[in-house]
Each structure stands twice: as structure tokens, then as C-alpha cells.
C-alpha positions as CSV (number, residue, x, y, z in Angstrom):
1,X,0.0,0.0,0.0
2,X,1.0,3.4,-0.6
3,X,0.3,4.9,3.0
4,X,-2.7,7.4,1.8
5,X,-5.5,5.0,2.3
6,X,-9.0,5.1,1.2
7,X,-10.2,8.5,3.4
8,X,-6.9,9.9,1.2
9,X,-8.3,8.9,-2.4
10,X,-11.9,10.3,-1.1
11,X,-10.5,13.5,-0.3
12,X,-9.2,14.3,-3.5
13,X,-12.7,12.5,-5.6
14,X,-14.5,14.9,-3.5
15,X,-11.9,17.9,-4.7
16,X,-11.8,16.8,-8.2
17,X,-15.8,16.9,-8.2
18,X,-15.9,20.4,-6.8
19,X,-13.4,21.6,-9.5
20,X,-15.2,20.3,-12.2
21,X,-18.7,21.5,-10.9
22,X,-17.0,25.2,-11.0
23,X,-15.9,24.7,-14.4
24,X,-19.0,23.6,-16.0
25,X,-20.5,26.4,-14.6
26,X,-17.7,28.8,-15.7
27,X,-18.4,27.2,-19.2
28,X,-22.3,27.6,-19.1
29,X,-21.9,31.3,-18.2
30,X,-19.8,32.0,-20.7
31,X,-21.8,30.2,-23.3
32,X,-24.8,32.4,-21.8
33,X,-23.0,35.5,-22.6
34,X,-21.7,34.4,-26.2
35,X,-25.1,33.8,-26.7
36,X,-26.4,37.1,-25.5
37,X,-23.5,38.7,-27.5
38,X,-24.8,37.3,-30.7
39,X,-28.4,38.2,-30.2
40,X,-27.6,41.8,-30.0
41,X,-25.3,41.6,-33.2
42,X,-28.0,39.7,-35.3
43,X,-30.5,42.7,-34.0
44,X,-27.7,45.3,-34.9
45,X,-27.4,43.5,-38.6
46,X,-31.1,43.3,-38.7
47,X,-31.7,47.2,-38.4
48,X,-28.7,47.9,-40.8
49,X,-29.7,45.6,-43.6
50,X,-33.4,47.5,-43.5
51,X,-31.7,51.2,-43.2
52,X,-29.7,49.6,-46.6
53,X,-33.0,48.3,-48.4
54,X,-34.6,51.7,-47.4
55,X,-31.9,53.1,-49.0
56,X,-31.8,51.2,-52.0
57,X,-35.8,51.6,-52.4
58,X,-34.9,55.7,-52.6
59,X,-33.0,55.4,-55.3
């Protein structure tokens, strides 16, 4: 045996876990932003595209 025991090898399971929980949720809020980020740009493109046709129609 290497000394740690079993409580040892818990320990860092339980560790690992928590670290990986705080990641996932670092992920998921950045995907929530990106997501939010790319709503406003399509809304942005959106409004230029018909100031462009409007434009266009003018002529």
C-alpha cells in the first residue's frame, strides 16, 4: 500500500468533483454570454440591412 488510504483517495474525488462542478458552470456562463452577444449583433445586422434596403428603395 502506498500509505494514503482510502479516506486519502476520497478526499481528492471529492476535490476533483468540486473543480469540475466550478468549471462547468464557468463554461455555461460564458456560453450564456456568447449567446447574448450574438443576439444583439443579429439585431444590430437586422436594423442595418433594412436602413440599406430603405436606402436602396430611394433610389
Amino acid at each position: 500500500m502506498d500509505g494514503k488510504g482510502l479516506g486519502s483517495t476520497a478526499q481528492i474525488s471529492v476535490e476533483l468533483i468540486i473543480v469540475l462542478a466550478a468549471v462547468v458552470a464557468l463554461v455555461l456562463l460564458l456560453v450564456s454570454q456568447l449567446q447574448e452577444t450574438s443576439k444583439e449583433g443579429a439585431k444590430i445586422i437586422e436594423e442595418k440591412s433594412k436602413k440599406i434596403f430603405q436606402e436602396i428603395e430611394k433610389i
